[in-house]
PAFILO-276721 format. One line per field, with one value per residue (C-alpha): x, y, z. Coordinates in steps of 0.25 Angstrom, whole numbers. Each point is the difference from the previous one (the first is absolute). Layout:
residues N
xx: (X_...)
yy: (Y_...)
zz: (Z_...)
//
This chain:
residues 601
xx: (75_-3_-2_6_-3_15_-1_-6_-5_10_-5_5_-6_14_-3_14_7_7_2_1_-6_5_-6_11_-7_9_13_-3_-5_-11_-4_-14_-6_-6_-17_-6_-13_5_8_11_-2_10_-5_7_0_11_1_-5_9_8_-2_4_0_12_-3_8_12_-3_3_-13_-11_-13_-12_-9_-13_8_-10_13_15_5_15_-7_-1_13_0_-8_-13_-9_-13_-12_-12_-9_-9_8_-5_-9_-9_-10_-14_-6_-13_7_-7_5_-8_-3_8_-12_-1_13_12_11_15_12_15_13_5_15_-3_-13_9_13_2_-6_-8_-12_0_3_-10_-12_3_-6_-12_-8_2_-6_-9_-5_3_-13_9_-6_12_15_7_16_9_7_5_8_14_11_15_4_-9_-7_-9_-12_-3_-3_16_-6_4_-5_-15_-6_10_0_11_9_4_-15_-3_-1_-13_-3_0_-9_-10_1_-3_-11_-5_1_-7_-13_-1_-1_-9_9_0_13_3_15_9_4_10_-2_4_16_9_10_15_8_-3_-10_3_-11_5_11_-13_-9_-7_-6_5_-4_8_-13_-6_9_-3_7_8_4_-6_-13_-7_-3_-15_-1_10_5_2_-12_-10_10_5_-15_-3_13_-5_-13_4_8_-13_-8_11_-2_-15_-1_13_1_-14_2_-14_4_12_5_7_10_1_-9_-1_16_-8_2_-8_-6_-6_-14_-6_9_9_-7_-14_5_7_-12_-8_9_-2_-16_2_7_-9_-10_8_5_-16_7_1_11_5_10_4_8_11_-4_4_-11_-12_-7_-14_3_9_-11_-10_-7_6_-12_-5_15_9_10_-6_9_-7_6_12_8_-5_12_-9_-7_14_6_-12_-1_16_-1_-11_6_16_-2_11_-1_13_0_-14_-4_-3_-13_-7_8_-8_-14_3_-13_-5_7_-5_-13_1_6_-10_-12_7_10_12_5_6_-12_4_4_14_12_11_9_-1_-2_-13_-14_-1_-10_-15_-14_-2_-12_-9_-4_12_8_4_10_8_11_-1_13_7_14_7_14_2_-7_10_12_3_0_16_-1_-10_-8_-13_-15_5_13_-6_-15_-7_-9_-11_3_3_-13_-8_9_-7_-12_-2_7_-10_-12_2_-9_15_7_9_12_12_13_8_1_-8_-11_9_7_14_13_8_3_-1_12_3_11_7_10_6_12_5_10_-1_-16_0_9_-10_-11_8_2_-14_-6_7_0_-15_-1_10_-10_-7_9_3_14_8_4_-16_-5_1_10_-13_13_5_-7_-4_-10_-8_0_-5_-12_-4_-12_1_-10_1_-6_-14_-1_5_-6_-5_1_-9_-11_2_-2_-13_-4_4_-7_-13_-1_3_-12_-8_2_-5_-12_-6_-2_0_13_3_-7_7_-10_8_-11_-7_11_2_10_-1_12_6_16_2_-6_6_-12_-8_-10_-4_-15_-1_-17_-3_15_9_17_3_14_7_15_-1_6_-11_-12_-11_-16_-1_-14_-7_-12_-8_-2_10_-4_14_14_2_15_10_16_9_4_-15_-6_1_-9_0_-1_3_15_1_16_-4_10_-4_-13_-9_-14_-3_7_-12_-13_-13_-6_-13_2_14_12_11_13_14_12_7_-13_-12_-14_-8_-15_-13_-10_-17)
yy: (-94_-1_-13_-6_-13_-7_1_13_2_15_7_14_8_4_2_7_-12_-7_-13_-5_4_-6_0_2_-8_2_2_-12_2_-7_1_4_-3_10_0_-5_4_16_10_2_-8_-11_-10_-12_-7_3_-3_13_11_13_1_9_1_1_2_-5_-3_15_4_-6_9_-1_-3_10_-4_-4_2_0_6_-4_6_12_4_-4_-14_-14_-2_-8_-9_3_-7_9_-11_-2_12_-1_10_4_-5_15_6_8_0_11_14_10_12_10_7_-4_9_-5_1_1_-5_-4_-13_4_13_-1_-8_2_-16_2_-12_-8_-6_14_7_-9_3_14_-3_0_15_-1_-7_11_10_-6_-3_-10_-3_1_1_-4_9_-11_-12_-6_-4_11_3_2_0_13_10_4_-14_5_-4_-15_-10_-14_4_-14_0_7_10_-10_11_1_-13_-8_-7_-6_14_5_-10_2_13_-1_-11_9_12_-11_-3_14_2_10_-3_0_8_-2_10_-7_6_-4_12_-2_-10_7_3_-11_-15_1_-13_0_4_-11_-10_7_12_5_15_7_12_3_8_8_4_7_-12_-3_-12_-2_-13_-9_0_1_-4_-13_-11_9_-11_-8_15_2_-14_3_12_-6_-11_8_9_-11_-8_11_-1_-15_-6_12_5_15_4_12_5_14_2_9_12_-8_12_-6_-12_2_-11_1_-13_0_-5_8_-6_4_-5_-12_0_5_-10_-12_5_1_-15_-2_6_-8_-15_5_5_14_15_4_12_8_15_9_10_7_14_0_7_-10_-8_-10_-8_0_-4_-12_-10_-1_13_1_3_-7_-5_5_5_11_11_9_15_8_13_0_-2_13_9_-4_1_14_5_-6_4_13_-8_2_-5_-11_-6_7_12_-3_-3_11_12_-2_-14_1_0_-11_-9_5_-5_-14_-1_1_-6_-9_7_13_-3_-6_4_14_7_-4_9_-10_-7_11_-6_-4_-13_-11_-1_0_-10_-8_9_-13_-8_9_-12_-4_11_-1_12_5_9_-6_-12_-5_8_12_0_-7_5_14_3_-1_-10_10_-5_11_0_6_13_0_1_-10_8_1_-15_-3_9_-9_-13_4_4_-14_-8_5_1_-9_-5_-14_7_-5_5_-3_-6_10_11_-4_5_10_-7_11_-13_6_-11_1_-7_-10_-13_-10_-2_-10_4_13_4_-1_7_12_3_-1_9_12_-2_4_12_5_-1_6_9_8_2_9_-12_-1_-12_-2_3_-13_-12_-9_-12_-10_4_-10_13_3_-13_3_12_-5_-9_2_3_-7_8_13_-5_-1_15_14_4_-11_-9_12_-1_-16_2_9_-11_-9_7_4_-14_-5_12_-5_-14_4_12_-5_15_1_-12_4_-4_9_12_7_0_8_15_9_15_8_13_-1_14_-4_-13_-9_-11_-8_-13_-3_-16_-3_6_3_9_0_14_3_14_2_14_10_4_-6_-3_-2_-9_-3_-12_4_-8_1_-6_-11_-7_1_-13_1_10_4_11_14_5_11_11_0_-16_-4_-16_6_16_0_-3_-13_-11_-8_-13_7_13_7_4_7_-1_15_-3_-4_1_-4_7_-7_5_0_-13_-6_-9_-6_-7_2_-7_10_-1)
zz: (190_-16_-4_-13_-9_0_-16_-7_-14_-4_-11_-8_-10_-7_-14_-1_3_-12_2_16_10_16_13_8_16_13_-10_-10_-15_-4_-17_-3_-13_-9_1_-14_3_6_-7_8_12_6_11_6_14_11_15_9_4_-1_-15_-14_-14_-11_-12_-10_11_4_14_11_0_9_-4_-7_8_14_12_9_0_13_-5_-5_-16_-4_6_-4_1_11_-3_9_4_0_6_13_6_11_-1_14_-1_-2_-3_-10_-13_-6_-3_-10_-3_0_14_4_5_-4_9_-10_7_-2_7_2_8_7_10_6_-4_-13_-3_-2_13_6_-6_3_14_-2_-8_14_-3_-14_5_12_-13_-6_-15_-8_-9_1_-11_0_-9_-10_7_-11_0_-3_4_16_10_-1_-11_-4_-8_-13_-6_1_-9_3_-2_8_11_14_5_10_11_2_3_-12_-7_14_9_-12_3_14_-2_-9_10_11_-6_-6_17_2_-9_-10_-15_-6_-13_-7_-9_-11_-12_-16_-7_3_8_8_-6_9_-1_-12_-9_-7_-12_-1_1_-11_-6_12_-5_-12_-6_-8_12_10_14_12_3_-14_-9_2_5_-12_1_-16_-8_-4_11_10_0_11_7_2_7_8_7_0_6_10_3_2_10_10_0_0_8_9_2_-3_-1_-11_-10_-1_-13_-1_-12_-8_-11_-2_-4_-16_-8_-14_-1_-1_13_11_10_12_-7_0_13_6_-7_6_12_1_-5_13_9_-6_3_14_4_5_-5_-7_-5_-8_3_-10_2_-12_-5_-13_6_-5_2_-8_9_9_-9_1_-13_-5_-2_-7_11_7_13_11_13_2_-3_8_0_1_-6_14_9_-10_4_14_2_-8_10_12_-2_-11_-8_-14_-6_-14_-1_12_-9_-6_14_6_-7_7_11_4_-13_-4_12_-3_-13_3_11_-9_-15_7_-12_2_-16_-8_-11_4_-1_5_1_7_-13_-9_-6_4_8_5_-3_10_12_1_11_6_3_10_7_-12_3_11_8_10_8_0_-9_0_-13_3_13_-4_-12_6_2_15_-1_11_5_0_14_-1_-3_3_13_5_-3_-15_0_6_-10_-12_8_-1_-15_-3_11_-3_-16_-10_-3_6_12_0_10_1_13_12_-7_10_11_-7_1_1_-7_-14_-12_-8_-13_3_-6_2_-13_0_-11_3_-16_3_12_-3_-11_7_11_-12_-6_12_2_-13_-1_13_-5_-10_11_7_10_3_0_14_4_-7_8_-7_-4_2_16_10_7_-10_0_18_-1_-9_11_7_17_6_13_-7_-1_16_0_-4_-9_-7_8_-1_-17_1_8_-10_-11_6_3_-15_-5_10_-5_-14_4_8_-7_-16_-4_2_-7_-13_-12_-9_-4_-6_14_6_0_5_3_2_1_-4_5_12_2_2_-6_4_-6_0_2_2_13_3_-1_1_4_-3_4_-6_2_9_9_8_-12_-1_-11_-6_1_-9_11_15_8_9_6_-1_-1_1_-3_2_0_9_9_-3_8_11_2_13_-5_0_1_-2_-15_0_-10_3_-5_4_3_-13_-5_2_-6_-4_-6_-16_2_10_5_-1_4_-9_-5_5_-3_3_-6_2_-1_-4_0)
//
């Protein structure tokens, strides 16, 4: 139960607000007088409840830093005591994000329940995987029960259907006694277009900068210092009442700020300070699509701090070599893919300041050599699958093979690997873009938008999943049966092998990206990624291939995919852990869709 004090102290920064401000407690108004000493502020004391704003004799509205909307988005707001929690008695301190692998997931369709208390039940699984992080797709509030999380609007709050701010804390609880770090998606650069009164409070908008959801985020104009601490504020809530060990932030290139000290410096500043007080590692990852080093760029050398950003350049050449897709900004990668992952292994940006003909200019500017690690480095992500039209996973089209080979270049890169849920098992379950809009206006545009973008395509209306039908959001559930069946329990041995790899052999978890090289033959269909004394020998070609080591070969220390012919570990030539490869002297022979990796002399 949340404990409340019988009388609270309610407080509003509503600078747009003329002359009266009410809170309106289990039905009954209670004045608040305007703050002297805060621009924009009202304060005053009511008894504890369901609670709401109006604004000059306006209609109720919930509070703009809520931590709970038992009614949902619409509804009245609910104080939490954040201290009431009983939190386990763990030897959890936190951990670093260096050397970690990180396990990105959606709350609402990891489950069939689709919850907090539900999804906690499997983290054994992550646990056996050998992740070190879980990080939860957006958890805020937003209309209905399900979506992807990123049409949140009340930015301190918890989605209900998942379980509220307790089954949060549950969860993180639960995942610290395990021994997992959490990391949490959060959303500044827009608020979702149902339940947003923001604007009816103050300036949190500014038409001085636009972005793909409209007005900006006021991070710059007039009445920004207070929008800042709000979304501070927020941030920090996760990280202190909650215990999320990091922050992703989404889109932070939609981040538009002029002010001479950038938001995300001082956000990430506020959080070092945090980290500090609490005695525990903190960290903050970007979603960024600058191809920049800046945002990684410790503050005092004139960056902005965070720990590290999203590399999509090393999933778009990866993807290109493992598919042969080369639609939209495929094309770039697509011309030489193994190029393009030879240049992303060794420079961390395939753009760094090169052009771009997705853009039609040059883009992005040189990675640090050293600091691999601050790139995010992946096979799958819930864009890179659900925005597709079907929202068809790698495994739809690819054999295991060819998806083992894509787990290798991620697990053994100087990147921080992260995978997205059932990749490890290569789940059939499609994930599809879906949403639960109450609104009928709101969802029939959402409906039409998404057939007419898939409709430039060459998609045809009746092919692309209606994101509004229940069937959609079903179909996007995982099935926890698969990972007890083949093939799909051989690709999760295989996962977790490379994962222990990573952890035991520090090689392979080398962040220096000028320490590793990569020879390739593109016409061939092979690369092999030289890590100290190891190399990852990946054939996506046609035929059986010898692939230099430039050294002699001492172990296959493990490798996947169709034998080579003459085997005897399985002479039918049918999908195995060991025995897919063969040492040759300097080199090793590996079979089609196939990899090893080797320790060499």
């Amino acid at each position: 139960m949340v404990r409340v004090e019988e009388v609270r102290t309610y407080e509003v920064w509503a600078p747009n607000a003329a002359s009266r401000v009410r809170v309106e407690v289990d039905g009954v108004p209670h004045e608040l007088d305007r703050c002297t000493d805060r621009d924009g502020w009202w304060s005053g004391e009511a008894p504890a409840g369901d609670y709401a704003f109006r604004l000059d004799g306006g209609p109720p509205l919930p509070d703009p830093r809520s931590a709970w909307q038992p009614h949902g988005p619409d509804g009245p707001s609910r104080p939490v005591d954040h201290t009431a929690f009983r939190w386990s008695r763990t030897g959890w301190r936190g951990r670093a994000l260096p050397g970690a692998v990180l396990y990105e997931l959606h709350i609402g369709t990891f489950t069939a329940r689709g919850t907090f208390d539900a999804a906690a039940e499997h983290l054994d699984h992550l646990v056996e995987l050998g992740v070190d992080f879980v990080e939860l797709m957006p958890v805020c509030p937003f209309p209905g029960k399900h979506g992807w999380g990123y049409d949140g609007v009340s930015l301190w709050a918890v989605h209900e259907p998942y379980g509220g701010p307790e089954g949060l804390k549950r969860f993180v609880d639960t995942a610290h006694r395990k021994g997992l770090g959490v990391v949490l998606d959060v959303v500044h650069n827009h608020l979702g277009p149902s339940g947003n009164y923001l604007p009816s409070f103050g300036p949190y908008f500014t038409d001085r900068h636009h972005t793909p959801w409209g007005s900006a985020v006021n991070l710059d104009a007039p009445g920004s210092d207070e929008v800042r601490a709000y979304l501070i504020g927020s941030a920090l809530a996760w990280l202190r009442d909650y215990r999320i060990d990091g922050l992703r932030l989404d889109a932070v290139h939609a981040l538009a700020d002029d002010r001479a000290v950038h938001f995300l410096e001082e956000l990430s500043y506020e959080v070092q300070k945090l980290a500090v007080a609490t005695n525990r590692p903190l960290f903050l990852i970007a979603e960024s699509d600058l191809n920049t080093p800046r945002t990684t760029t410790p503050r005092e050398a004139g960056g902005q701090g965070l720990g590290a950003q999203w590399s999509d350049d090393f999933h778009h050449a990866l993807h290109c070599a493992l598919t042969g897709e080369s639609q939209g900004y495929y094309g770039d990668f697509a011309r030489e893919p193994l190029a393009a992952i030879a240049k992303t292994l060794t420079r961390g940006f395939f753009h760094d300041g090169t052009w771009s003909s997705f853009r039609d200019r040059s883009h992005g500017r040189p990675f640090p050599a050293g600091e691999g690690h601050r790139l995010l480095g992946y096979l799958q992500t819930h864009d890179q699958i659900g925005n597709r039209a079907l929202g068809d996973r790698l495994s739809t089209t690819l054999s295991p093979g060819r998806l083992a080979c894509g787990a290798a270049l991620v697990l053994t890169s100087p990147f921080t690997p992260m995978l997205f849920m059932g990749e490890e098992w290569g789940a059939a379950t499609p994930w599809q873009y879906f949403t639960d809009h109450t609104d009928p206006d709101l969802a029939e545009a959402v409906r039409q938008g998404r057939r007419r973008e898939f409709a430039e395509h060459g998609w045809a209306a009746d092919a692309v999943p209606d994101p509004q039908e229940p069937a959609t959001v079903l179909r996007s559930v995982l099935d926890w049966t698969e990972p007890r069946r083949t093939p799909h329990n051989e690709l999760l041995i295989w996962y977790r092998t490379l994962i222990r790899l990573r952890r035991e052999r520090p090689e392979l978890a080398d962040p220096d990206l000028g320490a590793v090289r990569v020879d390739f033959d593109e016409e061939a269909g092979w690369l092999v990624v030289h890590r100290g004394p190891y190399r990852i020998a990946v054939n996506l070609g046609p035929a059986e291939a010898a692939l230099p080591l430039g050294a002699t070969g001492l172990e296959v220390v493990a490798a996947f995919g169709r034998t080579v012919p003459g085997d005897p570990a399985a002479p039918d030539g049918s999908a195995v852990l060991d025995g897919s490869a063969v040492l040759d002297g300097s080199a090793v022979r590996v079979g089609p869709d196939a990899v090893a990796v080797v320790l060499t002399g």
